[in-house]
PASEBA-1860 file (N, C-alpha, C; in nm, 3 decimals):
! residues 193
1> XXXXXXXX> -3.467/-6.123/-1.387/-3.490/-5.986/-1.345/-3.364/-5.927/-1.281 ~ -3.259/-6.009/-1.192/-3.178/-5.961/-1.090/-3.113/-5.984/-1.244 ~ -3.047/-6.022/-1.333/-2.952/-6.022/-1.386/-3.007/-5.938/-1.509 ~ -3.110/-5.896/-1.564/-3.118/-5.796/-1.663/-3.050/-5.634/-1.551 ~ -3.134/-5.616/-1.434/-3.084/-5.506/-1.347/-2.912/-5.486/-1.318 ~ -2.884/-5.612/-1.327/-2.689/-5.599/-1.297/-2.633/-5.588/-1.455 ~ -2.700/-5.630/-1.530/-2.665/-5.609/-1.692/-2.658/-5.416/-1.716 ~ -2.801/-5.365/-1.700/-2.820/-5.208/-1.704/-2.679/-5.147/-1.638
9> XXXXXXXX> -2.705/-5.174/-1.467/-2.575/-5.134/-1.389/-2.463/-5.120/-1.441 ~ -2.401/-5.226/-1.514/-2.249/-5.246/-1.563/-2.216/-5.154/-1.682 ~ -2.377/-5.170/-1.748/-2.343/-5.088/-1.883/-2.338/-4.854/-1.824 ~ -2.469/-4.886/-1.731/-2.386/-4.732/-1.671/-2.283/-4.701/-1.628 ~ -2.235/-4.776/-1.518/-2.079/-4.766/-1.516/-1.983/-4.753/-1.621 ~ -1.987/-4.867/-1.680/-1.910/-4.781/-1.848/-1.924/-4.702/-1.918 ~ -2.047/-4.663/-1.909/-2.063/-4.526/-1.983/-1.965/-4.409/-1.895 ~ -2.059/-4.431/-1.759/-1.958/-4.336/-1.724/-1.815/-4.315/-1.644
17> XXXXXXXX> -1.742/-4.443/-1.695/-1.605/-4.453/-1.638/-1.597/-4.362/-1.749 ~ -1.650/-4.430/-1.906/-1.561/-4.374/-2.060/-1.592/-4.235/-2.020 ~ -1.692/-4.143/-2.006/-1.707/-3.995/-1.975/-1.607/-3.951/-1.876 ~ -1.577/-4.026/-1.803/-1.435/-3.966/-1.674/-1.335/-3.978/-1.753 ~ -1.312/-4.068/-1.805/-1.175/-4.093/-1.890/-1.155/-3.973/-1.965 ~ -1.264/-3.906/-2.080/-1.271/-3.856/-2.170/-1.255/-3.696/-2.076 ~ -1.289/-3.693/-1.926/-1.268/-3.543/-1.913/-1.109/-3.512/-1.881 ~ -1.063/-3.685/-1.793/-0.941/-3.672/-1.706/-0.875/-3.658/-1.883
25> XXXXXXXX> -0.886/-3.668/-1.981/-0.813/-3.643/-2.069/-0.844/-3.528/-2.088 ~ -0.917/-3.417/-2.099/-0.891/-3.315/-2.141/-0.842/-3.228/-2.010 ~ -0.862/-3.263/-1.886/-0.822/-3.212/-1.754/-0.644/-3.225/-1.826 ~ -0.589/-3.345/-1.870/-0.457/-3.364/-1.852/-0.358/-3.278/-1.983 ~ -0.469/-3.251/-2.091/-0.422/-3.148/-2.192/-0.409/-3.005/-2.131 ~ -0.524/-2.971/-2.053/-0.570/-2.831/-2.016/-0.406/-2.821/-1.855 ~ -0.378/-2.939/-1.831/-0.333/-2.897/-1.718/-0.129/-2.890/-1.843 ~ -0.133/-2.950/-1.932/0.002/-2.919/-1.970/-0.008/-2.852/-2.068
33> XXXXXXXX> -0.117/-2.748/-2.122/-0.083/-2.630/-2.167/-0.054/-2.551/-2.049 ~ -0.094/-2.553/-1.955/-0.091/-2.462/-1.839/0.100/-2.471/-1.789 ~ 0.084/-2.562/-1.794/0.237/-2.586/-1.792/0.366/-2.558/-1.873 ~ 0.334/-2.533/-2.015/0.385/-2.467/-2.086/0.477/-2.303/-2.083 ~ 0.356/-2.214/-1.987/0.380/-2.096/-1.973/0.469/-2.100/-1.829 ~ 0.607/-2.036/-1.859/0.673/-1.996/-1.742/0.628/-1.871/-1.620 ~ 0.546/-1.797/-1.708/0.533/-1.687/-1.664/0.421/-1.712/-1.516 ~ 0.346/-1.813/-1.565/0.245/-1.841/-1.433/0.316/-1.891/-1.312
41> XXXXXXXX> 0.240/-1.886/-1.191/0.318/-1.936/-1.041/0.309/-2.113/-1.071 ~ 0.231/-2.159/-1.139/0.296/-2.284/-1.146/0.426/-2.362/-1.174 ~ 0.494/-2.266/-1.168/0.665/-2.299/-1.190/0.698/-2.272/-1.034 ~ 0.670/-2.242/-0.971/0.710/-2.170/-0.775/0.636/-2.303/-0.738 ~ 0.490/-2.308/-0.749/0.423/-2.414/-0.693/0.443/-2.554/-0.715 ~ 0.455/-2.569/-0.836/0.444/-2.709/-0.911/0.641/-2.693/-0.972 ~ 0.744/-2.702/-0.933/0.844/-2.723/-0.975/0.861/-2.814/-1.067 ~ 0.962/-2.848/-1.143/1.015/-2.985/-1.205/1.074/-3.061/-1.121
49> XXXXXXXX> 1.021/-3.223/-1.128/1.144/-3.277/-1.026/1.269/-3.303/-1.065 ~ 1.293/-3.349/-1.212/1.431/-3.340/-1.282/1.452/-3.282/-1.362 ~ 1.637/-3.288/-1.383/1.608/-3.138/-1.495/1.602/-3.222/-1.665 ~ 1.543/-3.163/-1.730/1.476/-3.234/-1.873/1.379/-3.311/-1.865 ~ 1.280/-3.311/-1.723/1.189/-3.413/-1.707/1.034/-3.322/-1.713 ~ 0.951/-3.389/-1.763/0.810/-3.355/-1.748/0.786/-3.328/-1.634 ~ 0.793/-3.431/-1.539/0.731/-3.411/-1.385/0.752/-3.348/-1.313 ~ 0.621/-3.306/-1.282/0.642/-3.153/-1.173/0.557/-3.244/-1.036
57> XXXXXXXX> 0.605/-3.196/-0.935/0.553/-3.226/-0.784/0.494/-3.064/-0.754 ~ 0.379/-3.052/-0.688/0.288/-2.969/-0.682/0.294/-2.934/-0.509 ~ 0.313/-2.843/-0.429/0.312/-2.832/-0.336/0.195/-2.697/-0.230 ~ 0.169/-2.733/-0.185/0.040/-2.631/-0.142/0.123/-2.481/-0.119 ~ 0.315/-2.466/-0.087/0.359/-2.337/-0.056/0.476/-2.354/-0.176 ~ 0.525/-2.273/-0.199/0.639/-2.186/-0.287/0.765/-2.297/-0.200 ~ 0.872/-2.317/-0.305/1.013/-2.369/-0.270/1.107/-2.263/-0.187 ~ 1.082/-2.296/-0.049/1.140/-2.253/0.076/1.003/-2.110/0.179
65> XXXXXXXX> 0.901/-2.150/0.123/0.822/-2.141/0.186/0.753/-2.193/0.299 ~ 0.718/-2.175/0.426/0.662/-2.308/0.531/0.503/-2.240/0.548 ~ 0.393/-2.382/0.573/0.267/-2.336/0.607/0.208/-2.344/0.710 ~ 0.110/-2.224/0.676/0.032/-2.253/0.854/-0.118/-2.229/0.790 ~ -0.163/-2.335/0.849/-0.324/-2.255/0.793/-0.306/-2.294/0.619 ~ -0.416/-2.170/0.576/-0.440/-2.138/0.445/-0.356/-2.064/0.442 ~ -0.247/-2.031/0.459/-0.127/-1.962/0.429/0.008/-2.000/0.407 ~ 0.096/-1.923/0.318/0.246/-1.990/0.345/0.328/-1.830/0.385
73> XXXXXXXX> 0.428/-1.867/0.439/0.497/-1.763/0.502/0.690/-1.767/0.453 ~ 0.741/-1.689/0.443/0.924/-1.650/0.385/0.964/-1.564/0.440 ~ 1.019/-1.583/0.556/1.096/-1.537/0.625/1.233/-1.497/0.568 ~ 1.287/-1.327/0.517/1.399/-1.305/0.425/1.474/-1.293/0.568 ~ 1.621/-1.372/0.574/1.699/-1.389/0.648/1.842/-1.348/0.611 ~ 1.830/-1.305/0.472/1.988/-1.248/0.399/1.991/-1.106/0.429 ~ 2.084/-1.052/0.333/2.105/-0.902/0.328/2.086/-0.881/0.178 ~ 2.076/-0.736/0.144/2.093/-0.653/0.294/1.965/-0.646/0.342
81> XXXXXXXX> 1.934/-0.579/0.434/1.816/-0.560/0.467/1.772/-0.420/0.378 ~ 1.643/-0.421/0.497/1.508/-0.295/0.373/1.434/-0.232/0.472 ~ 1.359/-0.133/0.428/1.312/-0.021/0.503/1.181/-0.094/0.486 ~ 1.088/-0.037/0.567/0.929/-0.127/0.545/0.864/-0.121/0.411 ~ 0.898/0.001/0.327/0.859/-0.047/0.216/0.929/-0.129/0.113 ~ 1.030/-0.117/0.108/1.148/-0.202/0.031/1.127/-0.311/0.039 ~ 1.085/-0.356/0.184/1.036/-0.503/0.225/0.914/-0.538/0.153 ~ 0.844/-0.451/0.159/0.678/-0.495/0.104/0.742/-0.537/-0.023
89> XXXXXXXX> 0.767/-0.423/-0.112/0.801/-0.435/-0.233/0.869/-0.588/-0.259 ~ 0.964/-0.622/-0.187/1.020/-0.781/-0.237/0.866/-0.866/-0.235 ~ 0.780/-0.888/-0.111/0.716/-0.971/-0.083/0.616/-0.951/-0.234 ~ 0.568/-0.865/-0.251/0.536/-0.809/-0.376/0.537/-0.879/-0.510 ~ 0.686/-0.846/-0.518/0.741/-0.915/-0.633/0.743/-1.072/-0.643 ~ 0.717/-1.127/-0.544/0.700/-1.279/-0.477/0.557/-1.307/-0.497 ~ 0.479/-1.215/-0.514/0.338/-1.237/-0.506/0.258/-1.247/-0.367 ~ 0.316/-1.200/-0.237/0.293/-1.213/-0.149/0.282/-1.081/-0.090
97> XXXXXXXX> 0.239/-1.031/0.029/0.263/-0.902/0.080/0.361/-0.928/0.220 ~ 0.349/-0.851/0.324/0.424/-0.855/0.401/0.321/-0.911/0.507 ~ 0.351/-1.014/0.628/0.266/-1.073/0.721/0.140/-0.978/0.792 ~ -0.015/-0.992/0.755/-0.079/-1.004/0.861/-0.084/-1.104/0.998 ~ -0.097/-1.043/1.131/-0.114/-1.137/1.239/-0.266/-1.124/1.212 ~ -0.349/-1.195/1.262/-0.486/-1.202/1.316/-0.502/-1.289/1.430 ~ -0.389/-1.376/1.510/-0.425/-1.460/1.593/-0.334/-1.449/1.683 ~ -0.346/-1.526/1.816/-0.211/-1.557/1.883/-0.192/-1.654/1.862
105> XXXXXXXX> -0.243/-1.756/1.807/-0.199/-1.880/1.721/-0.115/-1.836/1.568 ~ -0.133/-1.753/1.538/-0.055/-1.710/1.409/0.087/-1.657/1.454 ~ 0.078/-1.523/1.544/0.158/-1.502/1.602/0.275/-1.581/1.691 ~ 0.209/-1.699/1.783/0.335/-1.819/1.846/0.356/-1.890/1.686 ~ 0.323/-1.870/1.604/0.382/-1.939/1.453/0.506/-1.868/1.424 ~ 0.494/-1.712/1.380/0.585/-1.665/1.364/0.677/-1.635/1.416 ~ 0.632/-1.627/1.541/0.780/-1.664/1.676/0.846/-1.779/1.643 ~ 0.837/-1.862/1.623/0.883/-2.047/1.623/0.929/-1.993/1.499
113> XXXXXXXX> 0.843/-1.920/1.331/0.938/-1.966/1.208/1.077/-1.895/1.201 ~ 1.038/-1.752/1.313/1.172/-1.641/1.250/1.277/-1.643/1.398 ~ 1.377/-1.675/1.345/1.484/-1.648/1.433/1.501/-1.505/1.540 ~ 1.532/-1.536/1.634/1.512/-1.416/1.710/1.660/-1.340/1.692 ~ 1.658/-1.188/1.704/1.760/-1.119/1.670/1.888/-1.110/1.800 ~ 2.013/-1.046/1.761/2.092/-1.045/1.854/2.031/-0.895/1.933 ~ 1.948/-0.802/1.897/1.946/-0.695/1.930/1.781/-0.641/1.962 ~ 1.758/-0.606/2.062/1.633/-0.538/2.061/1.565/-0.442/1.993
121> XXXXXXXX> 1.641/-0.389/1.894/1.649/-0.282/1.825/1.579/-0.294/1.690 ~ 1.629/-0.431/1.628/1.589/-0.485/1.551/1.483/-0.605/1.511 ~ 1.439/-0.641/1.400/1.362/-0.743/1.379/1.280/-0.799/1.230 ~ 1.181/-0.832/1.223/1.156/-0.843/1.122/0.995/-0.772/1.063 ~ 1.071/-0.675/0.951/0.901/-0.592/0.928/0.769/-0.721/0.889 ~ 0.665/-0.627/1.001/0.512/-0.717/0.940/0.414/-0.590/0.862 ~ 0.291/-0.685/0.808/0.238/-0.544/0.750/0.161/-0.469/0.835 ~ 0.206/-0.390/0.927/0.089/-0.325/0.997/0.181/-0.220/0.994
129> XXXXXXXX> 0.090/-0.078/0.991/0.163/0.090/0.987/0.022/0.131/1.022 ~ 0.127/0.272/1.122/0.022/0.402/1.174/-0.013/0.482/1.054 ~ -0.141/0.542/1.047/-0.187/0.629/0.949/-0.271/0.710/1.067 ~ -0.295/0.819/0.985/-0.420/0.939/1.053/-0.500/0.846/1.197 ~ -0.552/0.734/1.079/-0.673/0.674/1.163/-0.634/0.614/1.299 ~ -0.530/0.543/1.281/-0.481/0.429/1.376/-0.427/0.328/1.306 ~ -0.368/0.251/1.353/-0.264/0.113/1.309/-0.379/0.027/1.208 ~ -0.340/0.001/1.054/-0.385/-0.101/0.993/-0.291/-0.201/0.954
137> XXXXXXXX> -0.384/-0.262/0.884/-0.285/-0.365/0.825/-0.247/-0.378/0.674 ~ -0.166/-0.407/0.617/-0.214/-0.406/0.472/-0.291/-0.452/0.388 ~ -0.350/-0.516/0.391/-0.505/-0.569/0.361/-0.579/-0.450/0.408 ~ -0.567/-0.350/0.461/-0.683/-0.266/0.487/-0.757/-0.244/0.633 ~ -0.712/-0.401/0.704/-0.827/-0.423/0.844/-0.769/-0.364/0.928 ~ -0.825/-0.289/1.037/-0.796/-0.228/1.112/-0.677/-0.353/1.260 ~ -0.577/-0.299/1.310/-0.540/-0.378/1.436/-0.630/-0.397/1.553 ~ -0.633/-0.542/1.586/-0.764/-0.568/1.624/-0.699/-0.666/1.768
145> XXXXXXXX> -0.585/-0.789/1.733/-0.496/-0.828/1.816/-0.370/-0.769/1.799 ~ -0.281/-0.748/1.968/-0.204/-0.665/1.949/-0.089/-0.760/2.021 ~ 0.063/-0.753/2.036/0.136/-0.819/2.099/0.265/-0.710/2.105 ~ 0.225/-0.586/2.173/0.322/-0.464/2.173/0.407/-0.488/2.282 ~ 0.567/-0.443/2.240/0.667/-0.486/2.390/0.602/-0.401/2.468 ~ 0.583/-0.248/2.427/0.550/-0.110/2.516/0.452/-0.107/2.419 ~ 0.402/-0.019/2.446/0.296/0.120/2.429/0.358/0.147/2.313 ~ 0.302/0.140/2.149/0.347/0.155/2.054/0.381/0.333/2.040
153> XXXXXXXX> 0.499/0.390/1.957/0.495/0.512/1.967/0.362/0.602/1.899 ~ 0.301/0.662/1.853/0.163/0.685/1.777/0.193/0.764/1.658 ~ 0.326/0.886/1.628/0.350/0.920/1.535/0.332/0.844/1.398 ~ 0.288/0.938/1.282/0.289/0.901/1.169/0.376/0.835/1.125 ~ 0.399/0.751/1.019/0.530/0.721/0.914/0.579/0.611/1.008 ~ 0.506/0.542/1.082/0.562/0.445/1.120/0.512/0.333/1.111 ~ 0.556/0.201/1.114/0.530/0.052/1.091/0.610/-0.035/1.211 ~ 0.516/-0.162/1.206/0.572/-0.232/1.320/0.681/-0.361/1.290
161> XXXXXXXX> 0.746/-0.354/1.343/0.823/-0.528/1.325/0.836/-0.608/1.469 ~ 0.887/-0.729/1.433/0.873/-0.821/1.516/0.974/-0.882/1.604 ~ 1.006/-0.900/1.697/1.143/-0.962/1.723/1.091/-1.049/1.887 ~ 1.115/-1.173/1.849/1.087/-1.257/1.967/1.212/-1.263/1.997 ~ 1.261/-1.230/2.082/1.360/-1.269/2.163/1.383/-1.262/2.309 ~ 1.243/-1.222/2.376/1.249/-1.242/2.500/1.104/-1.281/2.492 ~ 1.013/-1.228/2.458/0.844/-1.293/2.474/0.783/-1.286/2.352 ~ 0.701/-1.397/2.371/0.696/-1.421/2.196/0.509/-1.363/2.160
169> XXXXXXXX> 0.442/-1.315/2.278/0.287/-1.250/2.304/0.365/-1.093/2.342 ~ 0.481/-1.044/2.336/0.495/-0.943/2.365/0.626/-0.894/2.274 ~ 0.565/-0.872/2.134/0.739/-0.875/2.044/0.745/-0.767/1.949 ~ 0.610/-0.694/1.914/0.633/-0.571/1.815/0.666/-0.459/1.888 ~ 0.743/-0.385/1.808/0.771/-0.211/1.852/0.735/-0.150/1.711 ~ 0.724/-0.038/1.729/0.683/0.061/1.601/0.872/0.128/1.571 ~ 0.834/0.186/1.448/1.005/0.230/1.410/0.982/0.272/1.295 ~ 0.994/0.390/1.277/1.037/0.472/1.182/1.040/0.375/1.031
177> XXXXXXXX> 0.939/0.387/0.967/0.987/0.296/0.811/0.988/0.300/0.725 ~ 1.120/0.491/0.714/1.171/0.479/0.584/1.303/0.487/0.585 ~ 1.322/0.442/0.747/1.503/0.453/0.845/1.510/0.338/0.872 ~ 1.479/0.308/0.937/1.484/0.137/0.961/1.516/0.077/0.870 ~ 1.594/-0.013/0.889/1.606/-0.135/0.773/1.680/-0.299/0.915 ~ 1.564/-0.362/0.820/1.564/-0.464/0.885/1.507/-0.567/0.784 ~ 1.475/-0.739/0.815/1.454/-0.841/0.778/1.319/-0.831/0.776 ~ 1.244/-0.938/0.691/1.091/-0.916/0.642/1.063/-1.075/0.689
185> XXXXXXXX> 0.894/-1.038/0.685/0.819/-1.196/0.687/0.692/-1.146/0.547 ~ 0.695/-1.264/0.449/0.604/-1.272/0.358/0.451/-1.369/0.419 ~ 0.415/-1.295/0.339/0.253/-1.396/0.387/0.201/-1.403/0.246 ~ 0.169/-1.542/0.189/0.096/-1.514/0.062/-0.048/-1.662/0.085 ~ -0.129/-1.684/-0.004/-0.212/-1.775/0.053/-0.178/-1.943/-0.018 ~ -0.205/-2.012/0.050/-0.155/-2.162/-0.006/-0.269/-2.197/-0.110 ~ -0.211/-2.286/-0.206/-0.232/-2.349/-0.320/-0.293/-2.420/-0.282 ~ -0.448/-2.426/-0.293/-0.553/-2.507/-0.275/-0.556/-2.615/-0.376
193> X> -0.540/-2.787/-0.422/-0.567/-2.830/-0.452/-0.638/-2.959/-0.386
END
């Protein structure tokens, strides 16, 4: 009896190792047609590790991207710089937009990833701008946590950036953002696998 029952057992297991086998094979076709096309972010995410080589290493953020959370973040640190929309627009083209905060845990993140400026003046655009209503974000949500040096100015046509260089719970100013030009932070969401 115990050995007809371990006989059944062994033979389900093989059945269904052979059914795993038979999907991880079509999982491994379906995943290198996918690989084929340059045009998808699996070339940002999943790089090649050598050059003329099949193998790609798969990473939850973009090559020179860092993560926090379900997010990865790119801090543009070159020139020239960009006006707040110019900025969006790169992050954009990256597939990313320009940083929501929602936390002060997000916020001491982006203090620590972005270098602080030589100048108070300057910093790095995030996505939040004044409209009619009041300060949103680009996603749409209204500003909800705030980390203003002063009393943001309230005029239209303006957007906030960031600059830790003296307090890192007290670092946005508002500024004009189609005059301004300054450095950006991207926010796009990490590669769930």
């Amino acid at each position: 009896m115990l050995n007809r029952s371990l006989t059944t057992e062994k033979e389900n297991l093989e059945r269904e190792n052979k059914s795993l086998k038979t999907i991880r094979g079509s999982l491994n076709r379906t995943l290198e047609a996918i690989f084929r096309f340059s045009n998808l972010p699996v070339n940002m995410f999943c790089p090649v590790t050598k050059s003329g080589a099949k193998e790609r290493r798969c990473s939850v953020c973009q090559v020179g991207w860092k993560p926090y959370n379900s997010s990865c973040y790119y801090v543009y640190l070159s020139s020239p710089w960009n006006t707040w929309s110019g900025s969006r627009q790169e992050c954009i083209k990256m597939g990313a937009d320009l940083v929501t905060i929602d936390s002060e845990d997000e916020q001491r993140f982006i203090s620590e990833l972005a270098p602080s400026y030589f100048d108070q003046w300057h910093g790095y655009w995030i996505g939040l701008c004044k409209i009619t209503r009041g300060w949103f974000w680009v996603n749409g949500a209204p500003l909800t946590e705030e980390f203003w040096i002063n009393e943001p100015n309230n005029d239209e046509n303006r957007c906030a950036l960031t600059n830790t260089k003296d307090n890192t719970l007290k670092s946005w100013r508002s500024a004009y953002s189609w005059q301004m030009r300054n450095r950006w932070i991207c926010e796009n969401k990490a590669l769930i696998f």
